[in-house]
C-alpha positions as CSV (number, residue, x, y, z in Angstrom):
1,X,-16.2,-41.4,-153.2
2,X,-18.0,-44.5,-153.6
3,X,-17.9,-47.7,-150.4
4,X,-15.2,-49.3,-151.9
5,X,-12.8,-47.0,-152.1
6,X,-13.7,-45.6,-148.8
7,X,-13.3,-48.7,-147.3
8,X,-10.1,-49.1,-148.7
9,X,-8.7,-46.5,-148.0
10,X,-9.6,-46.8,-144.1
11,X,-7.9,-49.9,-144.2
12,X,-4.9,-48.5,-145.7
13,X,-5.0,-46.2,-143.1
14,X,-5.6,-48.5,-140.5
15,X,-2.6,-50.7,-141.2
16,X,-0.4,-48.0,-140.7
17,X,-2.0,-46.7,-137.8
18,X,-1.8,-50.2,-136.0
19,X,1.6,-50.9,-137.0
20,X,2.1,-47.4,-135.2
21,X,0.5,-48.1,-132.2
22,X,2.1,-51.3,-132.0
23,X,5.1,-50.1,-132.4
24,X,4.6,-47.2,-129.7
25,X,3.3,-50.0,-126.8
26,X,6.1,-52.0,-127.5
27,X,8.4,-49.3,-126.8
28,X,6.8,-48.5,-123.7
29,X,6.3,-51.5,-122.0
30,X,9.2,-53.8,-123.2
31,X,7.8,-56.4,-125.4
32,X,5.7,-56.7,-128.1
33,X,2.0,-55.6,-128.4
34,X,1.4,-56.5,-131.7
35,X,-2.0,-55.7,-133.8
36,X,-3.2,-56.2,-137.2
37,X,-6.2,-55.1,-139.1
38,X,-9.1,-57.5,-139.0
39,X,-11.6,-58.3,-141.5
40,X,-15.0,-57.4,-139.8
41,X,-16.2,-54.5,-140.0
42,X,-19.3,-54.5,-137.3
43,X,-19.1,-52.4,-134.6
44,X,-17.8,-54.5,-131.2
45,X,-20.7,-55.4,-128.6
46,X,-20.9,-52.9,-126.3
47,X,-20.7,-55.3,-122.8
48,X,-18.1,-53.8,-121.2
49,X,-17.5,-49.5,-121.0
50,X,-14.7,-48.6,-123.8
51,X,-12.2,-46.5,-123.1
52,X,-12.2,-43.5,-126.0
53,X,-9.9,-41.4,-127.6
54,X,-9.8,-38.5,-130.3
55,X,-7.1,-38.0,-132.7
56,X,-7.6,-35.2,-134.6
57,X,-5.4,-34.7,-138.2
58,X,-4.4,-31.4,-139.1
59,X,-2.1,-30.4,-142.3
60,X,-2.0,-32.5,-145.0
61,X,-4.8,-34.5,-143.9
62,X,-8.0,-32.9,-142.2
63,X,-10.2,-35.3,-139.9
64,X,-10.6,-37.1,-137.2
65,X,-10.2,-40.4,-135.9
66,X,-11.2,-42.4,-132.5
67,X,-9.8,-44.9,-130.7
68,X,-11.0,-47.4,-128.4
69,X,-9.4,-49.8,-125.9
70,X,-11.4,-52.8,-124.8
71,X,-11.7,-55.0,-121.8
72,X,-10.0,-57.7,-121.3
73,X,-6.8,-56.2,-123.1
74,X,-7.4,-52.5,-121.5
75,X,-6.9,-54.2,-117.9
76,X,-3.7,-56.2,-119.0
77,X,-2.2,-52.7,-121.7
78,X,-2.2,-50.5,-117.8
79,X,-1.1,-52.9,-116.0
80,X,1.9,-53.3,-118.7
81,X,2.0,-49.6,-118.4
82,X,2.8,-49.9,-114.5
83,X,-1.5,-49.1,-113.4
84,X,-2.4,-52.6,-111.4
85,X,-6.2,-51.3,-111.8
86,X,-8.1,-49.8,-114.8
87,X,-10.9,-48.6,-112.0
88,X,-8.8,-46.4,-110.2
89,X,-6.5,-44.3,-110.6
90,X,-8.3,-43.3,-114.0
91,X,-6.5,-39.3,-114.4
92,X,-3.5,-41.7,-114.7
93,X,-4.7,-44.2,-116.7
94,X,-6.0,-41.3,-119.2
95,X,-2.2,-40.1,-119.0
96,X,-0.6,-43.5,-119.7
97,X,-2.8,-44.2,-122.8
98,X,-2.2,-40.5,-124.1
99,X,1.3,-40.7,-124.0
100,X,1.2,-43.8,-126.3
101,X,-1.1,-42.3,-128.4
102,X,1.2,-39.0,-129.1
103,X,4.1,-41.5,-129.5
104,X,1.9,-43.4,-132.3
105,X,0.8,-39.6,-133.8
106,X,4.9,-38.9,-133.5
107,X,5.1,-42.1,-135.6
108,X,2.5,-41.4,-138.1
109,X,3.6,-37.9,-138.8
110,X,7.3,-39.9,-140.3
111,X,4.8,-42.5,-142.1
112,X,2.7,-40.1,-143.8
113,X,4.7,-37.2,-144.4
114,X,5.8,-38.7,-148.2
115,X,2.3,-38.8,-149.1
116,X,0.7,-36.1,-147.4
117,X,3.0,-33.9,-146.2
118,X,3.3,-31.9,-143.3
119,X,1.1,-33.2,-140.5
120,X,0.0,-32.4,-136.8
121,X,-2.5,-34.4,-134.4
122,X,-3.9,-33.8,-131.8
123,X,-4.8,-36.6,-129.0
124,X,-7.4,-35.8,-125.9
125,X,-9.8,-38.4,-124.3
126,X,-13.1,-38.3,-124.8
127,X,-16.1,-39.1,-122.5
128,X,-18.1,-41.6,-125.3
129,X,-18.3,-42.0,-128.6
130,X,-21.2,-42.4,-131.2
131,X,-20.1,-43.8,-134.1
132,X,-22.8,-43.5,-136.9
133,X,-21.7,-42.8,-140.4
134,X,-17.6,-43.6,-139.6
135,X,-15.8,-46.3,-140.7
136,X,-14.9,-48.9,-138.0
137,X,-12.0,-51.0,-138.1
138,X,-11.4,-53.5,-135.8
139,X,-7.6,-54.2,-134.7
140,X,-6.5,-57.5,-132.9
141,X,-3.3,-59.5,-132.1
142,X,-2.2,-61.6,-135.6
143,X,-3.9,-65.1,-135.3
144,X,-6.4,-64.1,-132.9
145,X,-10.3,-64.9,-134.5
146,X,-11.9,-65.0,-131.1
147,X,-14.4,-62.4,-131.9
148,X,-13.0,-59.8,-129.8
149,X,-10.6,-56.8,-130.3
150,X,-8.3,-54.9,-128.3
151,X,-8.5,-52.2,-130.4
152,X,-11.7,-50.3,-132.7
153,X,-10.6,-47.4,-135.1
154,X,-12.9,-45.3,-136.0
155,X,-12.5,-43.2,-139.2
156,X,-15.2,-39.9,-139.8
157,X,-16.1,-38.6,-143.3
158,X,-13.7,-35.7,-143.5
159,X,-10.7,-38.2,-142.8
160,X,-11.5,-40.8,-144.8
161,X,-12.1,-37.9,-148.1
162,X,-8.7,-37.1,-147.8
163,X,-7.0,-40.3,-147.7
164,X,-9.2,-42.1,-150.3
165,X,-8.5,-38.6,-152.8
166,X,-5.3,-39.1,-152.4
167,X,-5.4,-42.7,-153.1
168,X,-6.7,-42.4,-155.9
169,X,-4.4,-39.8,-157.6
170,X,-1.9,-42.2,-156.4
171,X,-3.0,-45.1,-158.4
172,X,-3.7,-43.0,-161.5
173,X,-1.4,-39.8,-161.9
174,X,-2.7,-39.4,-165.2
175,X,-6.4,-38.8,-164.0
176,X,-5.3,-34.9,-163.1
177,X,-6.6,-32.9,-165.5
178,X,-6.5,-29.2,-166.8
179,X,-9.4,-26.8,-166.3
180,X,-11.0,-25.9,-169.2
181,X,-10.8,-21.9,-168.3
182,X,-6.7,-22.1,-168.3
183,X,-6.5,-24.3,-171.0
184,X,-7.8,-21.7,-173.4
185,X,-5.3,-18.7,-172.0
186,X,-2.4,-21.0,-174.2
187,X,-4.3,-21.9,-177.1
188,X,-2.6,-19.7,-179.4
189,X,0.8,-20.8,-178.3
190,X,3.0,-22.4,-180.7
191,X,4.4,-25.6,-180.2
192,X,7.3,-27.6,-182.0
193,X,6.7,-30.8,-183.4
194,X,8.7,-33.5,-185.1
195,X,8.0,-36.9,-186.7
196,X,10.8,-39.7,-186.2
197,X,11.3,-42.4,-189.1
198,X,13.3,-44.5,-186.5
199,X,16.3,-44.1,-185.2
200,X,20.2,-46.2,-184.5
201,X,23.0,-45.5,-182.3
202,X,26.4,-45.1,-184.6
203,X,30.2,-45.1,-182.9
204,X,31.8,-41.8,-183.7
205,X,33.9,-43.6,-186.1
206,X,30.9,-44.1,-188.1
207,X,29.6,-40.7,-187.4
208,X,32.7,-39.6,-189.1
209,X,33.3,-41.3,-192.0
210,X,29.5,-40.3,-193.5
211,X,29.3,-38.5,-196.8
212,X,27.4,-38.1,-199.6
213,X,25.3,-41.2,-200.6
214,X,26.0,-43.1,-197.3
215,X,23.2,-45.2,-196.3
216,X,22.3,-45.6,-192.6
217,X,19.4,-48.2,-191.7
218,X,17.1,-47.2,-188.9
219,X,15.5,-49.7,-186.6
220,X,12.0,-49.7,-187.6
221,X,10.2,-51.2,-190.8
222,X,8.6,-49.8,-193.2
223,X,5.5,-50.8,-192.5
224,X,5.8,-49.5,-188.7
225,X,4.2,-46.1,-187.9
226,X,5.9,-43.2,-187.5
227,X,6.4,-41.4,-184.4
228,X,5.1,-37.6,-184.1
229,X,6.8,-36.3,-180.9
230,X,6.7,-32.9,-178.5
231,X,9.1,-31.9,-176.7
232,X,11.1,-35.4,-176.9
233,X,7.6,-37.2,-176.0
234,X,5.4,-39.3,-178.2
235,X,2.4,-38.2,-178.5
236,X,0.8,-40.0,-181.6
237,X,1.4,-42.6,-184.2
238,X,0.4,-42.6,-187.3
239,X,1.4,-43.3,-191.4
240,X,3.8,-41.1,-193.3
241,X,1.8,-39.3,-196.5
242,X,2.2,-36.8,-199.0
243,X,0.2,-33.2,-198.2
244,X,0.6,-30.8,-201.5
245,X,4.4,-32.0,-202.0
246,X,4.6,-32.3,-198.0
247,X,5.2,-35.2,-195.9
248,X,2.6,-35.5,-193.2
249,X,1.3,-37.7,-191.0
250,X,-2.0,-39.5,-190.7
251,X,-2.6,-39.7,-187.0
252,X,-3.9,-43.8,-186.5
253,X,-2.7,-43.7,-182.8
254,X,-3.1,-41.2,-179.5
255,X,-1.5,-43.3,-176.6
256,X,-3.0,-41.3,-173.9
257,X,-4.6,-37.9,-174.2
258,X,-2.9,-35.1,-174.9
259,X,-3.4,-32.6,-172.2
260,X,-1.6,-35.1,-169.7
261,X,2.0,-34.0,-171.5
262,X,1.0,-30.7,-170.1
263,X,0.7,-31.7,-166.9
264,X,3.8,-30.8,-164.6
């Protein structure tokens, strides 16, 4: 996967993860917490001691992800949450912050499923966090360009493989292909083909009244190629001749290639 489409593909991810998490807060304290994904994509200043958490992605997706909270958000998030001080109390703290974060996973697994399925993660605190080789995505309130974030996501390798695959077959079905090895199990299969002149739509009436020397027009020209087509698909164009007292056709056009109309 090359650093565009990896970073893409965090983003992606990271939109939906935010709106998630947004969405979860909210819920639990009353009013709106809202986050977007922000354009940087440095690593925040370590000047005050994150908070870290794991979410791990089982299922249809396999990876990992962490989350940090920040000061001055963290501090104002708890005491939203009903904890006056992020220094004490920190078991609860832990607990508050992993109960949104299941609620955001609860929220993920309905967002995702379409695209990848059955999903499970797993959320547990962690004591730090070195973040070498992930991708970092910084989330802030919409509007905010102070420079700081309440929120960093953090996406490893294995995570970000399986979101930017699947993005990609998304935005190009046709890119699936057959292995070479099964391909040549059906070689010797038969298959039906046809060739289509044109064709026109006819009330039964008219269907009716044909007979012999009738005349019905079809709605291509005669200079427009003819249509060869499997199993009711098109599969090449090309220019009607005459093979030893046959028609034929002269293939001038393959729309796309021709082990895609095998693909189910």
């Amino acid at each position: 996967m090359d650093q565009q489409n990896n970073r893409a593909a965090a983003r992606s991810f990271a939109e939906v993860f935010a709106g998630a998490l947004s969405a979860s807060i909210a819920q639990a304290i009353g009013s709106p917490w809202p986050l977007e994904v922000a354009d940087d994509q440095d690593p925040p200043a370590r000047n005050t001691q994150p908070l870290p958490f794991r979410v791990k992605a089982e299922g249809g997706l396999a990876g990992e992800c962490f989350v940090e909270f920040y000061e001055p958000q963290l501090s104002e998030l708890l005491a939203e949450l009903g904890r006056r001080d992020s220094s004490e109390g920190s078991a609860d703290r832990d607990k508050a912050l992993v109960s949104a974060l299941s609620a955001t996973a609860a929220q993920l697994r309905s967002l995702l499923a379409a695209q990848y399925g059955d999903l499970t993660f797993k959320i547990e605190r962690v004591p730090g966090l070195a973040y070498g080789g992930m991708f970092v995505v910084p989330l802030r309130a919409p509007g905010d360009r102070s420079g700081s974030a309440p929120v960093f996501l953090y996406v490893d390798g294995g995570l970000l493989e399986g979101l930017a695959s699947a993005g990609q077959d998304q935005a190009d079905p046709q890119k699936r292909q057959i292995h070479p090895a099964n391909l040549r199990l059906v070689m010797d299969v038969e298959l039906n083909v046809s060739l289509r002149f044109g064709q026109r739509q006819l009330p039964l009436r008219e269907v009716l009244e044909l007979a012999s020397g009738s005349v019905i027009e079809l709605d291509k020209m005669v200079d427009e190629p003819v249509e060869m087509l499997l199993d009711g698909k098109v599969v090449a164009r090309g220019e009607a001749v005459i093979v030893d007292g046959n028609y034929g056709l002269r293939v001038t056009e393959i729309p796309q290639a021709m082990e895609t109309h095998l693909l189910g």
